[in-house]
C-alpha atoms as one frame of an Amber mdcrd trajectory, in Angstrom:
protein
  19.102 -15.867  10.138  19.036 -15.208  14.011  17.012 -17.533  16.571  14.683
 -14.511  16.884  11.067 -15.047  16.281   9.339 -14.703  12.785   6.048 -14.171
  10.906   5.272 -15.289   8.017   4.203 -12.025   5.207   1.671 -11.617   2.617
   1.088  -8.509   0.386  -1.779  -9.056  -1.752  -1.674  -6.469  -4.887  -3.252
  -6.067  -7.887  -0.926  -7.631  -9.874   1.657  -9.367  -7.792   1.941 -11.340
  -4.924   5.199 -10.923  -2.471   5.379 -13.387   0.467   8.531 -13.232   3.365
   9.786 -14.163   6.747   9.560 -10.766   8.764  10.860 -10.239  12.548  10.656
  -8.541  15.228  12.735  -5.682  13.858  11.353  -5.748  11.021  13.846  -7.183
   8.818  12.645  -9.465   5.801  14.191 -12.271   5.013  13.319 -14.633   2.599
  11.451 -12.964  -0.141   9.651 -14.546  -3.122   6.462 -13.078  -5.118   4.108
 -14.950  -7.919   1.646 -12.761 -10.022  -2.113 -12.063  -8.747  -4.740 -13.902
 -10.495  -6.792 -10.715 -10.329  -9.789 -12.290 -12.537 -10.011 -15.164 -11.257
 -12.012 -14.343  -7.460 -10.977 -14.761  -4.052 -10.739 -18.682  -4.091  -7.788
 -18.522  -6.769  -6.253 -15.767  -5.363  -6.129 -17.269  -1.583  -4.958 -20.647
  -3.841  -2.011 -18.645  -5.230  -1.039 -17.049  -1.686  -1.265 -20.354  -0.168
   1.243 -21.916  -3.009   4.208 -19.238  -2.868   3.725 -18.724   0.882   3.788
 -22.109   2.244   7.614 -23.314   1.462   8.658 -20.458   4.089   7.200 -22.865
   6.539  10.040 -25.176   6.239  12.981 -22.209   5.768  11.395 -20.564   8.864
  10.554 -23.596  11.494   9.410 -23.448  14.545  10.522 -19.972  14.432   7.681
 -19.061  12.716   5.277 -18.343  14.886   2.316 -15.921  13.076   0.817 -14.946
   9.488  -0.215 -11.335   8.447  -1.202 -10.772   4.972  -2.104  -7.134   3.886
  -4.102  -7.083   1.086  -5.882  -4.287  -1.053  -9.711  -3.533  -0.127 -11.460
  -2.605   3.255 -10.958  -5.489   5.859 -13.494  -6.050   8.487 -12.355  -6.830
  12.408 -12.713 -10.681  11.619 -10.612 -10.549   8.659 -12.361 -10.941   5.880
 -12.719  -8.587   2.950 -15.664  -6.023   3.469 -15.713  -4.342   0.219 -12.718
  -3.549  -2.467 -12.394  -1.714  -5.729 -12.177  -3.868  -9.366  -9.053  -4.494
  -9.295  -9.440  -7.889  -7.730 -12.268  -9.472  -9.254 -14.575 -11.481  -6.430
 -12.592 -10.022  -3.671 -15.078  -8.405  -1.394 -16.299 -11.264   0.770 -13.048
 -12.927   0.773 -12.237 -14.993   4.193  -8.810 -14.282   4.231  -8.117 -14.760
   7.599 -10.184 -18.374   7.711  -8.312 -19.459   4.307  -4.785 -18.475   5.502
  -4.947 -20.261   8.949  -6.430 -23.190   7.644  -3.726 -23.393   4.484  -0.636
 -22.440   6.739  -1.571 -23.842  10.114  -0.729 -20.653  11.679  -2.862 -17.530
  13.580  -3.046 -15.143  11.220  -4.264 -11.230  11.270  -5.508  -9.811   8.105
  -4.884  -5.553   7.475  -5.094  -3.645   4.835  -2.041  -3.286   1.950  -1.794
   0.459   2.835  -2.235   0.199   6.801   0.393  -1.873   6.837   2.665   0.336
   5.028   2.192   2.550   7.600   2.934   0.938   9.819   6.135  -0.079   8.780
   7.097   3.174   7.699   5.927   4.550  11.391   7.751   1.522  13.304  11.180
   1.436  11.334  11.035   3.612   7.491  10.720   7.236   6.896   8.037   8.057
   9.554   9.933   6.623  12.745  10.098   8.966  15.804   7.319  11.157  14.270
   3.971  11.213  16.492   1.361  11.309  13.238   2.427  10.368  10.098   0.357
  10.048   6.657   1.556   7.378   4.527   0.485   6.928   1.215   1.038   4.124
  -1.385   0.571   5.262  -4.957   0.561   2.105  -7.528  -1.970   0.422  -8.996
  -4.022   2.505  -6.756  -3.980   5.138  -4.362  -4.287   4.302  -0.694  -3.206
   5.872   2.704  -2.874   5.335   6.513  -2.963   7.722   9.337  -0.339   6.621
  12.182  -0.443   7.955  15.380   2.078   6.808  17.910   3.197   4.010  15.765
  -0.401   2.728  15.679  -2.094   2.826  12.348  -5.759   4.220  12.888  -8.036
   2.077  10.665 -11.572   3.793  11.793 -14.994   2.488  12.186 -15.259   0.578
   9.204 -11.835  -0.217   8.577 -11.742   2.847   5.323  -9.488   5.217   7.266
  -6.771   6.621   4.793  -8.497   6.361   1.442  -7.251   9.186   0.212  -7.334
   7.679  -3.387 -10.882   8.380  -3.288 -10.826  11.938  -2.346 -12.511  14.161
  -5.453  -9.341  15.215  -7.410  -9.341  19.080  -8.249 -10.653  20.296 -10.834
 -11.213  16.592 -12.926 -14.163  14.723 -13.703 -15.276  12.334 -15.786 -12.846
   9.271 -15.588 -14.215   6.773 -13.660 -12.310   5.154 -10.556 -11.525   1.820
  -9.640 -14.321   1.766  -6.686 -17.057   2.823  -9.342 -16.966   6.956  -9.174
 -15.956   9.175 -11.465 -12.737  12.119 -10.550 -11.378  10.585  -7.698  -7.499
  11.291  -7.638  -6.765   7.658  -8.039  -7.983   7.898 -11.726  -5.755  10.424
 -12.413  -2.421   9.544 -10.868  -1.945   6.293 -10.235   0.524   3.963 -12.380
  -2.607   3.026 -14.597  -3.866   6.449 -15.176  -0.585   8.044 -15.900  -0.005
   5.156 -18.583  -4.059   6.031 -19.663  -3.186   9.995 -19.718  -0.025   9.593
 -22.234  -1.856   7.077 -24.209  -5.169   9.683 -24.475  -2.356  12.290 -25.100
  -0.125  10.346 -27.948  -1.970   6.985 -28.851   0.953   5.085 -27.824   0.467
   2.627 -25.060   3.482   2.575 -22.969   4.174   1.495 -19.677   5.167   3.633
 -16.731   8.714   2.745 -17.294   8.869   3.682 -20.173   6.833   6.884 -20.012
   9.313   7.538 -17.030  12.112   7.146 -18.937  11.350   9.839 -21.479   9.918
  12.357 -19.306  14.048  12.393 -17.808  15.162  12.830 -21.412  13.076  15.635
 -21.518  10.433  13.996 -23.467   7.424  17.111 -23.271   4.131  15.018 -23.507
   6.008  12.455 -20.642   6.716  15.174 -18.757   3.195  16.808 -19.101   1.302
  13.738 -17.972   3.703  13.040 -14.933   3.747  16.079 -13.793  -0.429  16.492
 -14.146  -0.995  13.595 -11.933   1.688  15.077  -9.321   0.159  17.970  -9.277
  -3.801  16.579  -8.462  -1.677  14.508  -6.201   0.317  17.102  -4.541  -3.246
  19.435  -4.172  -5.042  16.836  -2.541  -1.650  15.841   0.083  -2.658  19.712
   0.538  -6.447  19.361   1.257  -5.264  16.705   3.588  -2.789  18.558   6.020
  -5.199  20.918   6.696  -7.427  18.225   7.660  -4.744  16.572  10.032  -1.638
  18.148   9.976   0.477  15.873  10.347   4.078  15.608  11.461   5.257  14.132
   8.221   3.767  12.817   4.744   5.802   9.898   3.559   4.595   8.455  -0.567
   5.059   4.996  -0.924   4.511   2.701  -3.763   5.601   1.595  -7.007   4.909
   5.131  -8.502   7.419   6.474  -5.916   9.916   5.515  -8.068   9.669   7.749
 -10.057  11.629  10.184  -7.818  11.993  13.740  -8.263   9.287  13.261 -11.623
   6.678  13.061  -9.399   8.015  14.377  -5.745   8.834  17.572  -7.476   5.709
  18.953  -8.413   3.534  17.642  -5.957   6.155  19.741  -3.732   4.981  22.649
  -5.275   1.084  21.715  -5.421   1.233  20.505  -1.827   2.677  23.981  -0.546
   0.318  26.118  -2.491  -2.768  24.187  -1.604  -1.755  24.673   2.467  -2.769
  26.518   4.796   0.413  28.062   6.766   0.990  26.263   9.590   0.782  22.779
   7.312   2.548  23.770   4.855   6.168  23.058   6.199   5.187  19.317   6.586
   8.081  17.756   4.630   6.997  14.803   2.096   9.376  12.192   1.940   9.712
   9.448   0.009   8.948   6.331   1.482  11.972   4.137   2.762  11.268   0.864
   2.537   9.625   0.908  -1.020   7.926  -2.174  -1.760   8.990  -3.854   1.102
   6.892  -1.441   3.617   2.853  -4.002   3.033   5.069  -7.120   3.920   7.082
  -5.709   7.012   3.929  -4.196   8.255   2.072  -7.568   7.528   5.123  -9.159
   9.772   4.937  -6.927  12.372   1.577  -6.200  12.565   1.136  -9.966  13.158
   3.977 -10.756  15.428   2.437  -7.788  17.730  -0.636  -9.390  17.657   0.820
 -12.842  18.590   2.769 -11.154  22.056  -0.501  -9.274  22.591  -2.572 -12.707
  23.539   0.778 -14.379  25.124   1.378 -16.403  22.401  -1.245 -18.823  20.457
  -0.309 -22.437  19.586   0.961 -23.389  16.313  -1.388 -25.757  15.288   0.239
 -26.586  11.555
């Protein structure tokens, strides 16, 4: 590891926790994760970030010089959590910002899991050199960023992006993660692909698994993949006419699942545009799982530069 100056990363999920050493080229070094304690509030989650991230403190030095943490839910300009969906139990109302500075001894600047995605993908992934980009992570949820000029744009409230809970076509019923029913995010996320195969079969399988049939030409695999790439795909659609962006780029765990889910929401995307929009490539995201904590890093080593440089006070 170079002399060059470092932030210490946090990407808060539903079910994991990743923590790193980021620079200023956004190169991670260092990386460790420990599960989420989704159930157990804000208190034992902040607990658990505090516990895996603080032994980069010593691996880092006085090189460290920043925290960012990008977490799921709608943060508010002082860092704490302003609302978020169930999957993190006692979330909203989360200090975040307060708990991290105090338990690192560091400045620290709070985003959300998806804005920081895009801004790594924007700054150094499969977005760099385009003017607007639309990121968007598809795991446990559904979220999104719109970039413009490298800068994510987070909008009054900090909700900018949330295309998970844009009315999926054609669906209703299911109920989402933030409380209402047919949003896209209960139809093709990780969850609610595994929910669709076991409505479909009554076998509960994980994605994995249901991923690994639909390439052996499993029919019921492929029938429940290729639904929630479609609702995906149409909505990607709905959105480029909105925006039109330079570029889509999915991110996420779901993004593994390559051409299985790139494929048809391809095709759904390119019927559901208008003309001009609909030569937007989509591109799979390039730093995978890696994009929440590089944005974290950079987001906060920016930051840092920005006011010349606040003390370390750990």
């Amino acid at each position: 590891m170079s002399r060059t100056p470092l932030a210490v990363a946090v990407d808060i999920g539903g079910t994991k926790i990743a923590v790193g050493l980021v620079d200023a080229q956004g190169r991670l070094h260092e990386q460790r994760r420990t599960a989420t304690p989704a159930a157990e509030g804000g208190q034992a989650i902040m607990a658990a970030v505090l516990d895996c991230a603080r032994p980069l403190l010593d691996l880092g030095g006085d090189r460290v010089l920043a925290c960012g943490v990008a977490t799921a839910g709608v943060v508010d300009a002082a860092g704490r959590i302003a609302s978020a969906t169930d999957l993190l139990s006692g979330w909203a109302g989360t200090d975040v910002k307060g708990a991290a500075e105090q338990g690192l001894g560091l400045p620290a600047v709070v985003v959300n899991d998806c804005h920081a995605a895009g801004t790594a993908e924007a700054r150094t992934g499969a977005a760099r050199g385009a003017r607007t980009a639309l990121v968007v992570a598809v795991g446990t949820g559904i979220g999104g960023a719109l970039v413009s000029g490298g800068v994510t744009v987070t909008g009054r409230s900090g909700t900018a992006g949330a295309i998970g809970h844009v009315p999926a076509p054609g669906v209703a019923g299911r109920r989402c993660s933030c409380g209402a029913a047919g949003h896209v995010e209960a139809h093709a996320s990780g969850p609610a692909i595994e929910r669709s195969y076991q409505e479909l079969t009554g076998q509960a399988l994980g994605l994995r698994r249901i991923a690994s049939l639909a390439r052996s030409g499993d029919p019921r695999a492929c029938q429940v993949i290729t639904g929630a790439a479609t609702l995906l795909g149409q909505v990607l659609g709905g959105a480029a006419n909105l925006l039109d962006p330079d570029v889509i780029v999915i991110a996420g765990g779901v993004s593994r699942l390559g051409s299985l889910l790139l494929g048809p929401a391809r095709r759904a995307f390119r019927a559901e545009a208008l003309p001009g929009p609909r030569g937007i490539p989509i591109r799979a995201a390039a730093l995978g799982e890696r994009a929440g904590l590089v944005g974290a890093g950079l987001t906060a080593l920016h930051a840092h530069a920005r006011v010349g440089g606040a003390p370390v006070v750990r």
